[in-house]
C-alpha positions as CSV (number, residue, x, y, z in Angstrom):
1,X,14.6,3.4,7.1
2,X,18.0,2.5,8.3
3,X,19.0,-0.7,6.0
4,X,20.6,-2.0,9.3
5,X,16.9,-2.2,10.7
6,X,16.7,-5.3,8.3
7,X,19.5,-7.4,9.9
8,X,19.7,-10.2,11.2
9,X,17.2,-11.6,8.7
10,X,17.5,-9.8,5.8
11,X,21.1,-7.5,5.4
12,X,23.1,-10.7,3.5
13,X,20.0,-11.4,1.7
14,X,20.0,-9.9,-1.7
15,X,17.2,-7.7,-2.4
16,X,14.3,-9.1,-4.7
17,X,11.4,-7.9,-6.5
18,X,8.7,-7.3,-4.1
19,X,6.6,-10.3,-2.8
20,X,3.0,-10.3,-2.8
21,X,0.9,-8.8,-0.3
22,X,-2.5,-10.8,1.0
23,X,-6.0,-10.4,3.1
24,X,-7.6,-13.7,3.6
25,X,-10.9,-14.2,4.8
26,X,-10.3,-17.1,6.9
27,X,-14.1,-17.6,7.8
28,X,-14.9,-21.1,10.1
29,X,-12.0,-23.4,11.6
30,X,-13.3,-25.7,9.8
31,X,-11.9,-23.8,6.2
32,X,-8.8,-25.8,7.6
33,X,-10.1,-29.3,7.2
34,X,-13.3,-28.7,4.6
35,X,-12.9,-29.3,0.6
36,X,-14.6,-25.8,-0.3
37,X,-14.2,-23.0,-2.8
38,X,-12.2,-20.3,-0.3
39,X,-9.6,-23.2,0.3
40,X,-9.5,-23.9,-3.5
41,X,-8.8,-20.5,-4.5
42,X,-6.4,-20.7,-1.9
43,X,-4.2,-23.5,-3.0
44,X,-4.1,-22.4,-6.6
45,X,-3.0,-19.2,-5.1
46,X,-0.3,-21.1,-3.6
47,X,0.5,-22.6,-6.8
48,X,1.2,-19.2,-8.8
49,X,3.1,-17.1,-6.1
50,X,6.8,-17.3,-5.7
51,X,8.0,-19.2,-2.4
52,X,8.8,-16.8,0.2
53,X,11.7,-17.1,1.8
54,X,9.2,-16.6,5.3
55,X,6.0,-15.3,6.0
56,X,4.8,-12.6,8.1
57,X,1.3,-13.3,9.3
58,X,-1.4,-10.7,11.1
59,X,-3.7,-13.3,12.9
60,X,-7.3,-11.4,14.4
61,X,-7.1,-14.1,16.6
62,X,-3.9,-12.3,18.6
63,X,-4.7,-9.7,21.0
64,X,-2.1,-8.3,22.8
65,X,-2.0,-5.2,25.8
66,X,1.5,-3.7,23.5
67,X,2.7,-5.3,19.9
68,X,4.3,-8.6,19.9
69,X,6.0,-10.9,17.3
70,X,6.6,-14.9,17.8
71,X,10.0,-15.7,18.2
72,X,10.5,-19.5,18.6
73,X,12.7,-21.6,16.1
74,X,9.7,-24.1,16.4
75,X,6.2,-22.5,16.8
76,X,3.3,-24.9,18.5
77,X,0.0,-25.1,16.8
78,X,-2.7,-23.4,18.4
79,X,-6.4,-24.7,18.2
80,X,-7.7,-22.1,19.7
81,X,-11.6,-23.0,19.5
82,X,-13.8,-25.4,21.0
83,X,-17.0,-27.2,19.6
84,X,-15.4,-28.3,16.8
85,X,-14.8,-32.1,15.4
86,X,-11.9,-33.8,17.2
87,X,-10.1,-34.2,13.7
88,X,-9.7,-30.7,13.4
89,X,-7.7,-30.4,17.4
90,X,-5.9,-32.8,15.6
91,X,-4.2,-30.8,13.0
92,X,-1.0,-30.0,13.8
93,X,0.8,-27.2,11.2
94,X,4.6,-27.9,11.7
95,X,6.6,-24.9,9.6
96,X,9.6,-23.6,10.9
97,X,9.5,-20.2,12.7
98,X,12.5,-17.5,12.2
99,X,13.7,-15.8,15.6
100,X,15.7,-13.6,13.0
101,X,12.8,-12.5,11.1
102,X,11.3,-11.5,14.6
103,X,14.3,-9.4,15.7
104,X,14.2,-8.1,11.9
105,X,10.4,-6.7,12.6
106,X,11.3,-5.2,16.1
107,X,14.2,-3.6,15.0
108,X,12.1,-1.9,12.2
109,X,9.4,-0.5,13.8
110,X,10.0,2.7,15.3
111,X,6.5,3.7,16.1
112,X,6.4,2.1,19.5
113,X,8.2,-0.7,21.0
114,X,7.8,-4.7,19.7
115,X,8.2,-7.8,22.4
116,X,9.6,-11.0,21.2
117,X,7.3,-13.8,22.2
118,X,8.3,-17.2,23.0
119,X,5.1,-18.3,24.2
120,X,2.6,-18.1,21.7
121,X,3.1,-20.1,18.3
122,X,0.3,-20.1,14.9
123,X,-3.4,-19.8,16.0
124,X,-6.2,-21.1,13.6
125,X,-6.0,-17.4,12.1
126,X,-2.9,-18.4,10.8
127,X,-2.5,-22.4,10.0
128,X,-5.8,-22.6,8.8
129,X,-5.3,-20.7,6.0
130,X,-1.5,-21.2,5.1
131,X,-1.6,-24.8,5.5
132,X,-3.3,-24.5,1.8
133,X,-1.1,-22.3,0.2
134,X,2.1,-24.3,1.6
135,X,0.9,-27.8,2.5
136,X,4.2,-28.9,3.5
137,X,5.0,-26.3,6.1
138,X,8.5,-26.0,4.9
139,X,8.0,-22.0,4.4
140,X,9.5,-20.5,8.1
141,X,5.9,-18.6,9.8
142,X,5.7,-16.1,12.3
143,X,3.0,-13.7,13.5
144,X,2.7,-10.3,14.3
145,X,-0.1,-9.6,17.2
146,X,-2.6,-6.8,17.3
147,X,-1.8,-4.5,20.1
148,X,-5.6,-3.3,21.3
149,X,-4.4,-0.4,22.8
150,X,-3.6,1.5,19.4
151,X,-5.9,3.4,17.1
152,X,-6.3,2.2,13.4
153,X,-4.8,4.5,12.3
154,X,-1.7,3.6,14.6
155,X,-1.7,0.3,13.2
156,X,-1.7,1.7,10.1
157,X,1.8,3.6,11.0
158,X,3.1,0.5,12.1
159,X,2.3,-1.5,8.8
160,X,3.8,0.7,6.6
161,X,7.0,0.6,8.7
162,X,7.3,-3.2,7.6
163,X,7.6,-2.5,3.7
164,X,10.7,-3.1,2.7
165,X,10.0,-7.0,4.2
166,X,8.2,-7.2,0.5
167,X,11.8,-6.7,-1.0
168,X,13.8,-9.3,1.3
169,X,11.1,-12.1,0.0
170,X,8.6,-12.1,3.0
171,X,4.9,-12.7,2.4
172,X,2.9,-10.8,4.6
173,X,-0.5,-12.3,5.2
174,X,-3.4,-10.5,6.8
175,X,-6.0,-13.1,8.3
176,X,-9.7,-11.7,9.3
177,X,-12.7,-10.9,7.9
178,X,-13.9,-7.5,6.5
179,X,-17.8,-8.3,7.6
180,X,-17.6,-10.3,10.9
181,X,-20.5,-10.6,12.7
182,X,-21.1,-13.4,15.1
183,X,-23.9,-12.5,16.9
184,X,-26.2,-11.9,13.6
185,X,-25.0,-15.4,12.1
186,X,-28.3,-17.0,10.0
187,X,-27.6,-20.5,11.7
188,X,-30.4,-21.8,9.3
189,X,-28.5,-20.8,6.5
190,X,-24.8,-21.4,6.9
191,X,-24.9,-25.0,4.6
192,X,-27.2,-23.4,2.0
193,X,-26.7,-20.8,-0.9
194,X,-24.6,-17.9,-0.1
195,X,-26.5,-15.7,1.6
196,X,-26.1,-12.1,3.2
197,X,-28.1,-9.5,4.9
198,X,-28.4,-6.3,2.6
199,X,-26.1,-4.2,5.5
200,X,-23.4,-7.0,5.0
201,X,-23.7,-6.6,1.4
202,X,-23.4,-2.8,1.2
203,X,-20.5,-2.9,4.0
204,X,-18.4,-5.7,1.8
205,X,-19.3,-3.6,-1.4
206,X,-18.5,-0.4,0.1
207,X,-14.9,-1.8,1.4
208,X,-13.6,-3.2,-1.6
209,X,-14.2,0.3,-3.1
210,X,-12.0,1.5,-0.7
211,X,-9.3,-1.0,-1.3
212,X,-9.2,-0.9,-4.8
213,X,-9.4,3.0,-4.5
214,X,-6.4,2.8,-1.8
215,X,-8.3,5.0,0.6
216,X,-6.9,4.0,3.7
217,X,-8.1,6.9,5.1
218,X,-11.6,5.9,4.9
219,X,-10.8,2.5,5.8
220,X,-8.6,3.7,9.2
221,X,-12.0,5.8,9.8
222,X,-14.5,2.6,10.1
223,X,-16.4,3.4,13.0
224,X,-17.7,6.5,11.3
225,X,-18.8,5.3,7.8
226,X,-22.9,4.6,9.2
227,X,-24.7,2.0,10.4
228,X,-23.8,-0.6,7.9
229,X,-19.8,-0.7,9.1
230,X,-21.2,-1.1,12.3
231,X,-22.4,-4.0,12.3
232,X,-20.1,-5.6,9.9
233,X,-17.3,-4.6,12.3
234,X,-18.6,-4.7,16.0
235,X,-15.7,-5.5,17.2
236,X,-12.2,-4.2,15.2
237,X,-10.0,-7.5,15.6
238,X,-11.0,-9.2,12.2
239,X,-10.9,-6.3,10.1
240,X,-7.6,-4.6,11.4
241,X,-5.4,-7.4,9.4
242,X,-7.3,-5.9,6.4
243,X,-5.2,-2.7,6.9
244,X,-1.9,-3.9,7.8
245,X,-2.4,-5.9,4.1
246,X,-3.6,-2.5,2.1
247,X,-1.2,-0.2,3.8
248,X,1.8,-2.6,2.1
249,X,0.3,-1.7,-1.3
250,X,2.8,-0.2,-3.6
251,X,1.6,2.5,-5.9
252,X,-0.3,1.4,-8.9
253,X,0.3,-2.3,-8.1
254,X,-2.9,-4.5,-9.0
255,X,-5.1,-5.6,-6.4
256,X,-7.2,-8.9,-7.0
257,X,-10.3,-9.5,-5.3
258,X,-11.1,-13.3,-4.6
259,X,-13.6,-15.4,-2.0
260,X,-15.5,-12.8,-2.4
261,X,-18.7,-14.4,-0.9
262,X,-21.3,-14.3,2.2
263,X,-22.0,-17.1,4.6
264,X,-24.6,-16.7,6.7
265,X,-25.7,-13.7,6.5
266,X,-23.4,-11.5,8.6
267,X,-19.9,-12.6,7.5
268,X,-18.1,-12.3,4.3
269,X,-14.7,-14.6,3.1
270,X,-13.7,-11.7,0.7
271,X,-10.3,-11.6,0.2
272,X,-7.4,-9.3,-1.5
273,X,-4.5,-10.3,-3.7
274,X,-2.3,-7.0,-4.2
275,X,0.7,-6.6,-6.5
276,X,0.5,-9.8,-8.4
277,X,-1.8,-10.7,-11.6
278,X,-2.9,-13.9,-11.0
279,X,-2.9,-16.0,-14.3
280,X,-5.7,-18.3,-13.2
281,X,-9.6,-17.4,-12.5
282,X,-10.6,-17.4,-9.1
């Protein structure tokens, strides 16, 4: 990697000791607005890691025919949902965005070509989540989308071209969920006891495995790993974050696993910390 692939974000910025690297299972909308465990864990989380000097987020809520990245000083909240309580349309997450950051990540990837987007902004995949780590939006935000034309194992490329980001004090956030299932959701049991179906069990088990082991591999190779996989990932748009987030893993940096809980049955809010120790129990 050319070091002038980093400008204009990042080539008069000194370079640091690598940032963090999440996966947060971002679960309901309403993990925006609700007082829960997940967003908890989230805001101590956003008590312990170093400010980023901006954030790189990987939304499963962006779906885009080629890769794109937001590119607007001022990025528009997206409530993209309906159904919901009015108070949570009413949410508005103001942080900053960074066109320099953008031309940064297009000028790095060499794997296939990356749009600048002025049209987009920070869908519930993204603000839902961040607004409790950095409650007052002052940390710059931008999103990367999910180009449904490549392979996993494409986007897998692709994320591992963004590394050195970790060293110019970006956070990269991926934003899913690694069992996703909305068409198997126990409505009867969503406000009870955690609860999930012993194929969403064995899938979440079975991934974390994968992540701690670093097989990404295996993990690329989802639609082959047997029933279970299959219906924790019928469709691949919330999982995909997962391995943008476990590609940037350094070698024999911790991983933390956190959230890691059903609701309803067939989804699961489990959630990945890698290359910091966290100091406080989650």
């Amino acid at each position: 990697m050319k070091m002038n692939a980093l400008r204009p974000f990042a080539a008069s910025r000194e370079a640091t000791a690598p940032m963090p690297v999440l996966f947060l299972g971002h679960g309901s909308p309403m993990n925006a607005i609700e007082e829960n465990v997940f967003n908890a864990n989230f805001q101590k989380l956003g008590h312990e890691l170093d400010t980023p000097k901006a954030i790189l987020c990987i939304s499963a809520h962006w779906e885009t025919r080629g890769t794109m990245v937001t590119a607007m000083r001022q990025p528009p909240t997206i409530h993209d949902f309906r159904g919901f309580p009015r108070e949570l349309s009413e949410v508005q997450y103001p942080a900053p965005g960074s066109p320099e950051l953008a031309e940064t990540v297009k000028g790095m990837v060499h794997s296939g070509d990356v749009a600048l987007d002025h049209k987009w902004g920070l869908d519930h995949g993204a603000w839902s989540v961040i607004k409790h780590l950095y409650p007052k939006a002052d940390v710059p935000v931008i999103q990367l989308s999910l180009d449904y034309t490549k392979s996993p194992r494409e986007h897998l490329e692709l994320a591992l071209e963004l590394a050195l980001l970790r060293t110019k004090g970006v956070l990269v956030i991926g934003s899913g969920n690694i069992v996703h299932n909305l068409g198997l959701v126990a409505w009867d049991k969503v406000a009870g006891e955690p609860f999930a179906y012993d194929w969403a069990a064995q899938a979440n088990q079975r991934m974390k495995e994968l992540v701690l082991d670093g097989d990404l591999a295996t993990l690329a190779d989802f639609g082959k790993q047997g029933r279970a996989f299959d219906l924790a990932i019928p469709t691949p748009e919330h999982f995909l974050p997962l391995l943008y987030s476990a590609a940037l893993r350094g070698t024999n940096e911790d991983v933390t696993v956190f959230n890691d809980q059903p609701v309803a049955g067939s989804l699961s809010m489990t959630s990945f910390l890698f290359g910091q120790r966290p100091t406080l129990p989650y």
